[in-house]
C-alpha positions as CSV (number, residue, x, y, z in Angstrom):
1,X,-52.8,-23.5,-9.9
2,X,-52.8,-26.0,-12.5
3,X,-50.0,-26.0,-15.2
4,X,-51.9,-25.0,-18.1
5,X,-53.3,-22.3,-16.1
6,X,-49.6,-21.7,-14.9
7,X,-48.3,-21.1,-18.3
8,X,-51.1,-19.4,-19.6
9,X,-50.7,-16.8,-16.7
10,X,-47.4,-16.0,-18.4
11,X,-49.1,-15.6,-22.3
12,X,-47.5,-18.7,-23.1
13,X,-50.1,-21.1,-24.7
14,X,-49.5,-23.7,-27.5
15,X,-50.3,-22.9,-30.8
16,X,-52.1,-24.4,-33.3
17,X,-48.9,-24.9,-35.5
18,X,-47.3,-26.4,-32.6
19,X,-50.1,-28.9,-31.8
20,X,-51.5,-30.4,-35.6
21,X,-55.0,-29.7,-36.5
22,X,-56.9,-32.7,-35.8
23,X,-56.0,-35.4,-38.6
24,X,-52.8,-34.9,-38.5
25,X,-51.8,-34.2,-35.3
26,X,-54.0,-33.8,-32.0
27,X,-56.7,-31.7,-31.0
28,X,-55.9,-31.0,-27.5
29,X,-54.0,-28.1,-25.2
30,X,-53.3,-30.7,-22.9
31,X,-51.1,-33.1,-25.4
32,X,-47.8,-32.7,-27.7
33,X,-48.4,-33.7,-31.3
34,X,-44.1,-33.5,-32.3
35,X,-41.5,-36.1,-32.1
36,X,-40.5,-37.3,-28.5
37,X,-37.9,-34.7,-27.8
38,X,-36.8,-33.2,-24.7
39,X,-36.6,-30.2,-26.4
40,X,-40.3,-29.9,-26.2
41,X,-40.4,-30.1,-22.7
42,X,-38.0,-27.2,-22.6
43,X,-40.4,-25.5,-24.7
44,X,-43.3,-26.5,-22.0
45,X,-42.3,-23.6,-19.4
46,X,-41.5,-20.2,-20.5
47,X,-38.6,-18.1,-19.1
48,X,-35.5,-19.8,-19.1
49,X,-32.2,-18.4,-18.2
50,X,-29.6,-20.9,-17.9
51,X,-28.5,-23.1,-21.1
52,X,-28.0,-26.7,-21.4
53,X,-24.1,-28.2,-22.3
54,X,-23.7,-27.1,-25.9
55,X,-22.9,-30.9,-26.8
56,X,-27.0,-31.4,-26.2
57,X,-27.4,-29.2,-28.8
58,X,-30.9,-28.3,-26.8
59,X,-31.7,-24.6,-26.5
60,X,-33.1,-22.7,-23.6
61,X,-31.5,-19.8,-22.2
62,X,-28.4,-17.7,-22.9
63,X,-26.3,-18.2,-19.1
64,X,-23.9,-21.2,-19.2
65,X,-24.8,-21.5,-15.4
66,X,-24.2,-25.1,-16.1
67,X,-20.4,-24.2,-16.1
68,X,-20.5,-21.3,-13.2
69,X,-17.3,-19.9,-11.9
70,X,-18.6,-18.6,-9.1
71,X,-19.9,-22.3,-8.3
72,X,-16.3,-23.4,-9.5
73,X,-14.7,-21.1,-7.4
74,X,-16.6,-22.5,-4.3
75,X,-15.6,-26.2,-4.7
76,X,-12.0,-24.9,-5.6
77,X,-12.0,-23.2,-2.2
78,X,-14.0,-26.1,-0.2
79,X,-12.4,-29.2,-1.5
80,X,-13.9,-32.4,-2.1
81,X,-17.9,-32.6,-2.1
82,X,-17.8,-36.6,-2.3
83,X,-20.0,-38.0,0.2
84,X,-21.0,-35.2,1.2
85,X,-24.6,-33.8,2.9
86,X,-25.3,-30.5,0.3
87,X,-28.4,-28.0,0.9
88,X,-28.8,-25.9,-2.1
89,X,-31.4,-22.9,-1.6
90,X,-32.8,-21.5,-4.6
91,X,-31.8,-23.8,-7.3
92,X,-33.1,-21.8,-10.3
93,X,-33.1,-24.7,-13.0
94,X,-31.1,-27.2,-11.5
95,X,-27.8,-25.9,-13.7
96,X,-25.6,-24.9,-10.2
97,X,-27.1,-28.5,-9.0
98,X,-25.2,-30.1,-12.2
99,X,-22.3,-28.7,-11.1
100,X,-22.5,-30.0,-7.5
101,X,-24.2,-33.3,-8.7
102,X,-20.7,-33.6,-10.2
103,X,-18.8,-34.1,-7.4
104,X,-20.7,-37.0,-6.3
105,X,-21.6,-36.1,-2.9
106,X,-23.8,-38.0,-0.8
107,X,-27.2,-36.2,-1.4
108,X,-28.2,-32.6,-2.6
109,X,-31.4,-31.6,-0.8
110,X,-32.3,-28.2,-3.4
111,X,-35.2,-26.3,-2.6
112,X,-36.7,-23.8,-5.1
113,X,-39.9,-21.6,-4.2
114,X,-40.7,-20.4,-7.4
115,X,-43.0,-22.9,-8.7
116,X,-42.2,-22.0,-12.8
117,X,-38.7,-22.5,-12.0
118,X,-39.6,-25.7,-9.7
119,X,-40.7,-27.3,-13.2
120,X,-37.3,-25.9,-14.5
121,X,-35.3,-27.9,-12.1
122,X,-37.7,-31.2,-13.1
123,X,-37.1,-30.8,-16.6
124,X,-33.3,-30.3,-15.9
125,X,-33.9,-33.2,-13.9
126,X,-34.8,-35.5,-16.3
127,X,-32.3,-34.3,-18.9
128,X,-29.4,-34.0,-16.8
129,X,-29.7,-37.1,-14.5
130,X,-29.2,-35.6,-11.2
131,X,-28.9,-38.7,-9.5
132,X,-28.0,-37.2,-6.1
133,X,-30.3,-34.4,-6.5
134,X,-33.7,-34.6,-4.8
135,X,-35.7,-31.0,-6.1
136,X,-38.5,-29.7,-3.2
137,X,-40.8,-27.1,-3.5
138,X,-41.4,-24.8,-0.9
139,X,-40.0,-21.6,1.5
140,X,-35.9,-22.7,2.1
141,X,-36.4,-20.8,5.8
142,X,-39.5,-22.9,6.6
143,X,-37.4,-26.0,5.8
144,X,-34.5,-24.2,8.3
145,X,-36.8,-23.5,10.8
146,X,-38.4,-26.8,10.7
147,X,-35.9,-29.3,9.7
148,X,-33.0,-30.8,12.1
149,X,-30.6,-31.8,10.3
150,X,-26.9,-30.8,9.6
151,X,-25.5,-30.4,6.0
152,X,-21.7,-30.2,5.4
153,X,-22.4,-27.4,3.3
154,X,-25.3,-25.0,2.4
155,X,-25.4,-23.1,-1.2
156,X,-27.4,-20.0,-1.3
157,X,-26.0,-18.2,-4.5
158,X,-28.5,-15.5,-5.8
159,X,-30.7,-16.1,-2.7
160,X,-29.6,-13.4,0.3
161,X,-30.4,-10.3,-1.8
162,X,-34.1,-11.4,-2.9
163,X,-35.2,-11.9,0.8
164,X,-37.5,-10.1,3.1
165,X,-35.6,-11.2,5.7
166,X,-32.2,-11.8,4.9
167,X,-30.9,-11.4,8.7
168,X,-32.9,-14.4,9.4
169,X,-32.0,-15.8,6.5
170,X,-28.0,-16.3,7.9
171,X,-28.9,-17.0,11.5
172,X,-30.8,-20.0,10.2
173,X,-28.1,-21.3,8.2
174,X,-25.3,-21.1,10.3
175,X,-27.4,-23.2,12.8
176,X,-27.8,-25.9,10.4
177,X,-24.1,-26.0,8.2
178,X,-20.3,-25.3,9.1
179,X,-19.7,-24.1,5.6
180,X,-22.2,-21.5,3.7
181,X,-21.6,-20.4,0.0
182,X,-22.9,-17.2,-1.1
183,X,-23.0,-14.9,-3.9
184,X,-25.2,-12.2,-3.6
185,X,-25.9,-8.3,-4.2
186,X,-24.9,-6.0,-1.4
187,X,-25.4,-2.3,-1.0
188,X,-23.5,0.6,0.2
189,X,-24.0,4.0,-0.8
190,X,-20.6,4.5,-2.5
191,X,-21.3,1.8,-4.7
192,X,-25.0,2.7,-5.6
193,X,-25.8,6.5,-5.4
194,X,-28.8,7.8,-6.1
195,X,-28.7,9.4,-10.1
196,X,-27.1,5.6,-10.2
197,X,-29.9,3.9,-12.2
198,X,-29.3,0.8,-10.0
199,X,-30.6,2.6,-7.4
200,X,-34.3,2.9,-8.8
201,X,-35.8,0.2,-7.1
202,X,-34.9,1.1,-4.0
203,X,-37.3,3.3,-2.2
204,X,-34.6,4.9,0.0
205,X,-36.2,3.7,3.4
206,X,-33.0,1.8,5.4
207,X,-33.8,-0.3,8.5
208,X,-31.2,-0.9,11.0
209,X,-31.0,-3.8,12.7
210,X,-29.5,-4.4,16.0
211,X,-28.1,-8.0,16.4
212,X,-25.6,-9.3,19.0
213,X,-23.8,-5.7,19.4
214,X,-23.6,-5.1,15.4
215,X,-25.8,-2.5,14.2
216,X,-27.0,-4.4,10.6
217,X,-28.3,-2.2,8.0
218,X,-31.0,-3.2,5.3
219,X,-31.9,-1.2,2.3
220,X,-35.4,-1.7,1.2
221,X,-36.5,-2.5,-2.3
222,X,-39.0,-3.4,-4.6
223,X,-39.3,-5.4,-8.0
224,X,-41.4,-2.8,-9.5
225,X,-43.3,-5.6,-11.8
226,X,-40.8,-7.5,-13.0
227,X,-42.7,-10.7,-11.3
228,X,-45.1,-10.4,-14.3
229,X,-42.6,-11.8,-16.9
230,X,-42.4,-15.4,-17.1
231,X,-38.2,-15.5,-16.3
232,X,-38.7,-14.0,-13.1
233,X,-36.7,-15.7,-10.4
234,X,-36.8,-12.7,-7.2
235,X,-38.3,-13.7,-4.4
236,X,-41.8,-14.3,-3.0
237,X,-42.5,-10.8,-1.5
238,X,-42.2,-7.3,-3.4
239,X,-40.5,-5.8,-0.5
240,X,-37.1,-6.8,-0.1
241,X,-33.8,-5.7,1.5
242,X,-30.0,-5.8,1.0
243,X,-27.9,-5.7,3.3
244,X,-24.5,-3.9,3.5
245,X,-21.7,-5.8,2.2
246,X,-19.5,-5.1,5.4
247,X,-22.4,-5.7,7.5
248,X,-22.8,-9.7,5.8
249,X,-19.0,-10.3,6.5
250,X,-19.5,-8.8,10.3
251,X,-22.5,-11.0,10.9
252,X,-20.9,-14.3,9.6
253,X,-18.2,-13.6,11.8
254,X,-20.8,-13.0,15.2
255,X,-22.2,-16.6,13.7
256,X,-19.2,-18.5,14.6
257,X,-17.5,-18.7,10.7
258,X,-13.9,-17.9,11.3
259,X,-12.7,-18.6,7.9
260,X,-14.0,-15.9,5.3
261,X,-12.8,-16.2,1.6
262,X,-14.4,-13.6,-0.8
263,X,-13.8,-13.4,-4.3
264,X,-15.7,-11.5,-7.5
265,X,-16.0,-8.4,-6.2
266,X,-18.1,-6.7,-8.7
267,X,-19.1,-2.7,-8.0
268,X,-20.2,-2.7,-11.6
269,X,-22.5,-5.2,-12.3
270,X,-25.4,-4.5,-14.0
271,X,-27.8,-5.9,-11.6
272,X,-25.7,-4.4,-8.6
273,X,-22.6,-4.2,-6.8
274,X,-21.9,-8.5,-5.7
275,X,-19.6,-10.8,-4.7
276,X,-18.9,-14.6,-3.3
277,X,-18.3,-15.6,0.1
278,X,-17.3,-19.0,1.3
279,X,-17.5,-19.0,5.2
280,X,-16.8,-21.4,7.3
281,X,-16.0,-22.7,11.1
282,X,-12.4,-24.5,11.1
């Protein structure tokens, strides 16, 4: 799918106002009739959800993931990135990349699946000057499965709960870092009863899971169309699971990470009950 086909998926076309009328400007979807800006490639893709550094004075969206804390908090709890081999899974738009890009590590493989928020993390790209950054687009596990090579650290932070495999998810990781950063959503029923209207998009079918003597439990969800507005950023498939939050920390412990740092714990978030995890093997 081309981008103009991409965009116009979404209902987001360019307007006459936008592109000049002929004389005066140009006649063509294709071609930007305004002053070289990058705000106008900001304005190219629909959807946005992080902002830029307010001294850009750019707008996009309303998060100041640029400036994270949960991000903060990891490289406060990890220590120095510098020289360091980084895999960030779902990068969004490149803002958590910033951050990381930052601390001058060595390279910051970042792999984003969602194709509108691919052209995000370009755009951020160019703005930002991630020079350590190279942005891929494709299916992080695929890349896991396929790829050899050791990272000093692995980001996933909004990733685990969007996956129709999250189990797999973590077994692949641990076999390819020593050190995994997570925030995510987790479920338990405590936290998320059923008149809770969190609880909606879960269609109350739980799977359990049997993995190296740990009984791992995963609640089944589904996006119930939100993947039709332009600032979706879920994951690939509709059906989803999360997995119990004591359940994650048991299963990074089977995967060898002996050193478990949690911080954020959140039973009231809007989008879901969530926290951060820094594991690693010392």
């Amino acid at each position: 799918m081309n981008l103009s086909r991409l965009i116009e998926r979404f209902g987001h076309g360019l307007n006459r106002e936008h592109r000049g009328d002929g004389a005066d400007g140009v006649d063509f979807d294709q071609y930007e009739g305004r002053f070289p800006d990058n705000q106008n490639a900001i304005a190219l893709i629909p959807g946005w959800t992080g902002s830029f550094p307010d001294t850009l004075g750019l707008k996009a969206g309303h998060l100041a993931l640029h400036a994270d804390p949960r991000i903060a908090w990891a490289l406060g709890q990890y220590g120095s990135l510098a020289g360091k081999d980084i895999l960030e899974i779902g990068p969004l738009e490149g803002m958590h990349t910033f951050m990381l890009n930052q601390q001058l590590p060595r390279k910051i493989d970042a792999i984003e699946a969602n194709r509108l928020c691919y052209l995000r993390c370009l755009i951020t790209n160019q703005i930002l000057r991630l020079d350590r950054a190279n942005f891929l687009l494709g299916d992080a596990m695929e890349w896991l499965e396929a790829h050899e090579e050791r990272y000093d650290l692995i980001v996933a932070s909004g990733v685990l709960y969007h996956m129709s495999d999250p189990v797999r998810l973590l077994e692949l990781a641990a076999a390819r870092s020593d050190a995994l950063f997570l925030w995510t959503h987790y479920f338990t029923p405590e936290a998320l009863p059923k008149g809770d209207v969190r609880y909606r998009p879960f269609t109350g079918r739980e799977i359990v899971r049997p993995v190296g003597g740990l009984n791992l439990r995963l609640y089944e969800r589904r996006y119930q169309n939100a993947a039709q507005n332009a600032s979706f950023c879920g994951g690939p498939r509709d059906r989803h699971y999360w997995m119990h939050k004591q359940d994650i920390l048991d299963f990074l412990r089977l995967l060898g990470f002996n050193s478990i740092e949690i911080d954020g714990n959140d039973e009231d978030h809007s989008g879901g009950p969530c926290f951060s995890v820094l594991a690693r093997r010392m």
